[in-house]
Phi, psi and omega in degrees: 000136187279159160255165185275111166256096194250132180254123194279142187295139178306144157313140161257152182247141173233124183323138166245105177295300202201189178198134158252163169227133188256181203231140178069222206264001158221068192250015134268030182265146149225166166215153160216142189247120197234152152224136198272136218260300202288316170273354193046050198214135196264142191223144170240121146282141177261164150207145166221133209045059182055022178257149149285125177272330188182163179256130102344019220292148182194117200241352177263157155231166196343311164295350184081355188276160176309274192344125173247128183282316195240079215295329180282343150308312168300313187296306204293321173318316186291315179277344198268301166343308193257005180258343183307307170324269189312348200259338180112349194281024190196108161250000000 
């Protein structure tokens, strides 16, 4: 019998682009806009009341294709996300 070798998965590690916060009736709200170097793909945690509600990964840029042609088109996609979160306008 082989035995099984097992290896712990790398961490990906991610850059912090940014951090939102809401206000009024939604000032439990937070997002972070982070991007990872290595997939070259920008991801938003959403959170309320300090739980993560969800990851955001956002891998298209306008054109719809996987490939980000234009990294500043993805950061915006990623910044428009986490502030739509915070502002309330995305449950």
């Amino acid at each position: 019998m082989i035995d099984a070798i097992y290896e712990e998965p790398k961490r990906i590690e991610s850059k912090l682009i940014s951090e939102h916060w809401g206000s009024d009736i939604w000032q439990n709200r937070r997002a972070r806009v982070l991007f990872n170097e290595s997939s070259r793909m920008f991801s938003v945690e959403l959170f309320d009341a300090q739980k993560k509600v969800r990851t955001v990964i956002r891998e298209k840029d306008l054109t719809g294709t996987y490939e980000i042609k234009n990294i500043r088109i993805a950061e915006e996609l990623a910044e428009q996300a986490a502030e739509n979160w915070c502002l309330g306008y995305e449950s």
